[in-house]
BAFI-3210 file (N, C-alpha, C; in Angstrom, 3 decimals, decimal comma, padded with zeros to 6 digits):
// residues 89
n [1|2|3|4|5|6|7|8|9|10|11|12|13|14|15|16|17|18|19|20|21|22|23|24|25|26|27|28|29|30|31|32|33|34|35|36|37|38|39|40|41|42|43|44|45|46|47|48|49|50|51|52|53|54|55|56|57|58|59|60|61|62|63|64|65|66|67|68|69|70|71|72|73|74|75|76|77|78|79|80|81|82|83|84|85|86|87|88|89]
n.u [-059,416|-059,642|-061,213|-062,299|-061,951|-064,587|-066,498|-066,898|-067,372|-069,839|-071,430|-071,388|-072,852|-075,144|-075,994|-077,066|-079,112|-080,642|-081,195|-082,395|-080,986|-081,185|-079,126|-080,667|-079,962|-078,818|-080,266|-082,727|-081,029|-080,550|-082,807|-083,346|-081,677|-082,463|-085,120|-087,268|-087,868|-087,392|-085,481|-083,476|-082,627|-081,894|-079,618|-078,521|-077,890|-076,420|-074,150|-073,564|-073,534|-071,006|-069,250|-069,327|-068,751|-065,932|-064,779|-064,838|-063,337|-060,651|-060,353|-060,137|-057,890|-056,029|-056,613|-055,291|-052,358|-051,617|-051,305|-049,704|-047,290|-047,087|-046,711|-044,135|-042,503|-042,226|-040,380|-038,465|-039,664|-037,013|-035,633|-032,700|-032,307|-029,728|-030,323|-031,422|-029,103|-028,234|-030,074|-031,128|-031,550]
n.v [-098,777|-100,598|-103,556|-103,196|-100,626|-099,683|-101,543|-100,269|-097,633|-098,186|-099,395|-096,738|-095,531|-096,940|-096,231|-093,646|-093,674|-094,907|-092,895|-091,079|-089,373|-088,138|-087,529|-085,540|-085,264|-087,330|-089,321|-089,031|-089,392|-092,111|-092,980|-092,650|-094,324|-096,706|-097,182|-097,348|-099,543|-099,609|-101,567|-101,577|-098,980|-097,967|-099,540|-098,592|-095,679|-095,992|-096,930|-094,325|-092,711|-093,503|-093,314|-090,535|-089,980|-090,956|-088,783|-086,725|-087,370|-087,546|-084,932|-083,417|-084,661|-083,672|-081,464|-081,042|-081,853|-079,997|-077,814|-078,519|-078,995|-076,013|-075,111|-076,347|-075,370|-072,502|-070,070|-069,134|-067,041|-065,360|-065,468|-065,131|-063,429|-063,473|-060,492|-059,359|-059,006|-056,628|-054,787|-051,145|-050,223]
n.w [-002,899|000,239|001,133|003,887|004,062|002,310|003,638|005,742|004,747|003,762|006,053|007,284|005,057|005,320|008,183|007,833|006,127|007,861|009,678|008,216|006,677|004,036|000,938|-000,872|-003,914|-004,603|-004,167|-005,556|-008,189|-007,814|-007,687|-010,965|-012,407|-010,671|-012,241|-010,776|-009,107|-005,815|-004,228|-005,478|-005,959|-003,857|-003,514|-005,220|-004,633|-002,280|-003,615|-004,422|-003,075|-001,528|-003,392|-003,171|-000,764|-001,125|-002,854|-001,356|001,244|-000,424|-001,313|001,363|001,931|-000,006|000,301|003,151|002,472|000,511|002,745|004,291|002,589|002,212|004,593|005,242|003,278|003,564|004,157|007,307|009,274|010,332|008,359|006,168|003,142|000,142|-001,198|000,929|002,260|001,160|001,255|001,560|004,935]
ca.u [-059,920|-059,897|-062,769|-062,123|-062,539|-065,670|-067,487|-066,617|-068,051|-070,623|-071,956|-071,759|-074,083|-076,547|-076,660|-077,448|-080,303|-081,314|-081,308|-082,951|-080,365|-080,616|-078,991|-081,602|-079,378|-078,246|-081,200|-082,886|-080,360|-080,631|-084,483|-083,338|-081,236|-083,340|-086,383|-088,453|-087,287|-087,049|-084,107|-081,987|-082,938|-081,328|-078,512|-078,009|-077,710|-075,768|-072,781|-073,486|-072,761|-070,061|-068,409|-069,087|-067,707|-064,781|-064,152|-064,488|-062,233|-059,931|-060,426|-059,502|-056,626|-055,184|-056,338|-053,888|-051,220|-051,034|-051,219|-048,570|-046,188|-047,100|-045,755|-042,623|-042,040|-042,291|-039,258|-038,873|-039,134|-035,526|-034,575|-032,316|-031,843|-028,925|-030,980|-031,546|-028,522|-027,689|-030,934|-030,797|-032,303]
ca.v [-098,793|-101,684|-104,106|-103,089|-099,126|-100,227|-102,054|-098,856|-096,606|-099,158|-099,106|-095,089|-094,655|-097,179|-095,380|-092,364|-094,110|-095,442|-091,617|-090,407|-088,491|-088,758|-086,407|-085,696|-084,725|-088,515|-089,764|-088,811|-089,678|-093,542|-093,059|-092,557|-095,580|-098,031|-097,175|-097,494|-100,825|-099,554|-102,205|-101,303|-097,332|-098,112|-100,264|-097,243|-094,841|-096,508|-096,556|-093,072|-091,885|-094,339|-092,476|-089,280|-089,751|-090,811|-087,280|-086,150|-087,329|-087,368|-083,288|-083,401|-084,836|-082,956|-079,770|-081,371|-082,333|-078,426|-076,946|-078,830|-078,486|-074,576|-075,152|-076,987|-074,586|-071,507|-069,455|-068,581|-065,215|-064,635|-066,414|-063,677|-064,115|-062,732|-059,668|-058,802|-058,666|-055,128|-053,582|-050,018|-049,971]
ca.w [-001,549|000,997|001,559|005,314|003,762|001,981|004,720|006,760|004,482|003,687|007,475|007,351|004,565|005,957|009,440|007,510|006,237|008,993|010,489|007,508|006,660|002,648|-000,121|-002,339|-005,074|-004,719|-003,907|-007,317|-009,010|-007,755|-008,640|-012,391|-012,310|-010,306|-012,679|-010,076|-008,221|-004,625|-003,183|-006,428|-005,731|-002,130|-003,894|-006,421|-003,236|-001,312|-004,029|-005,444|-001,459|-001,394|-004,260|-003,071|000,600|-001,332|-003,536|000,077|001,807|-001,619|-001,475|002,604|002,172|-000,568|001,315|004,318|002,255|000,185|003,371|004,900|001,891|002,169|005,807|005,050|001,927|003,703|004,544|008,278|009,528|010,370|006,896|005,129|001,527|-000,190|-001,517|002,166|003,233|000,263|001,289|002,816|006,077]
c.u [-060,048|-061,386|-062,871|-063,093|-063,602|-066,827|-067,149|-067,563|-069,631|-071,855|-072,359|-073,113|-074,989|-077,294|-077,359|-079,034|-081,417|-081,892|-082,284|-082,357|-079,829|-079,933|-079,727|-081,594|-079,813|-079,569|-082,298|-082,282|-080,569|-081,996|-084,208|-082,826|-081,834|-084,058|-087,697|-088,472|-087,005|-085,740|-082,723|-081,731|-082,039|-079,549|-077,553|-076,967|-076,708|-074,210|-072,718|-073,203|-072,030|-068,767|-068,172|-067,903|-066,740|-064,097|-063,938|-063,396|-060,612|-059,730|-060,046|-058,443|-055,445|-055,020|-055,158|-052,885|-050,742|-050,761|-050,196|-047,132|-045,973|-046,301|-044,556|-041,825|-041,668|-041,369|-039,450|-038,621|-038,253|-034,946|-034,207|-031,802|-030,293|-028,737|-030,694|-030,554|-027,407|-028,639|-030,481|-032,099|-032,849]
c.v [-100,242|-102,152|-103,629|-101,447|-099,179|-100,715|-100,416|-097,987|-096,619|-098,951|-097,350|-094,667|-095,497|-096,685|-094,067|-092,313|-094,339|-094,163|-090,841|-089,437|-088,599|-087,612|-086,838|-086,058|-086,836|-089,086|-090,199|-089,416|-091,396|-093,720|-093,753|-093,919|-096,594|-098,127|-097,679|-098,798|-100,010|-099,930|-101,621|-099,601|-097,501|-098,737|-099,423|-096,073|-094,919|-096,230|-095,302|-092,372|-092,686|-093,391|-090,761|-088,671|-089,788|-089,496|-086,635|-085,860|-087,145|-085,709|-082,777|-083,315|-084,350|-081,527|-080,078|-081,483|-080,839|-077,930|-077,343|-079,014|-076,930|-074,655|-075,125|-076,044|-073,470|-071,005|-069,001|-067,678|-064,873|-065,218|-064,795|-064,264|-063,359|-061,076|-058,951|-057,929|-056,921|-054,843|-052,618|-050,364|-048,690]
c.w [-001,101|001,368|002,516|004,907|003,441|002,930|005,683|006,170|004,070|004,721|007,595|006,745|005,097|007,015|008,869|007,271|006,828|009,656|009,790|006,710|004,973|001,945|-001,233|-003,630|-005,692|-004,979|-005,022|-008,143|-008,998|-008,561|-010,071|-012,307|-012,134|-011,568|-012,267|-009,315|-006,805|-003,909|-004,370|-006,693|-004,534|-002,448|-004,346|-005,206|-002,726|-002,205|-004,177|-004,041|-001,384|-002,029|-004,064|-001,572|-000,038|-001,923|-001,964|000,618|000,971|-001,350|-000,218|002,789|001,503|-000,318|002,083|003,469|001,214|001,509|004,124|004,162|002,041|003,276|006,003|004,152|002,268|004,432|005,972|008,634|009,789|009,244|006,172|004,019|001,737|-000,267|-000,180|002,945|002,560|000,694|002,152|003,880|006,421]
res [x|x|x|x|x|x|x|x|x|x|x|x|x|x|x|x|x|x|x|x|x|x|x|x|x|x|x|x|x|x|x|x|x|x|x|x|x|x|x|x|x|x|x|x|x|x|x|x|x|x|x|x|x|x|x|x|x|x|x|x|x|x|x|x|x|x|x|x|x|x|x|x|x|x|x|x|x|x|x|x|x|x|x|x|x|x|x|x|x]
***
């Protein structure tokens, strides 16, 4: 990922912050880490939603990119095989 991507996603989770808008899960989890340090609980955070936006969008884009091979892959309704063209009608 790009510093550019980074500061991007960087800025995201702080607004979230800023909104209040924490994941607990995460959130906890920095706890354990910091061991009770506050700015390095926030530090913790901040990557551990860093890393997660990324599976995210990682799991987005490989949804888009199956579903647009399924697209490309997929025979079009007047496609006649071989098969097709011995069946009885």
């Amino acid at each position: 990922m790009s510093a550019n991507e980074q500061d991007i996603m960087r800025q995201a989770v702080e607004k979230e912050l800023a909104l209040h808008q924490i994941n607990d899960v995460l959130w906890n989890k920095a706890a354990n880490l910091s061991q009770g340090n506050e700015l390095k609980r926030r530090e913790h955070y901040i990557e551990l939603r860093m890393k997660a936006m990324q599976e995210t969008v990682k799991s987005h884009v490989l949804k888009e990119i199956k579903a647009e091979f399924a697209k490309k892959s997929a025979r079009p309704s007047d496609f006649l095989s071989a098969k097709d063209l011995f069946k009885k009608k």
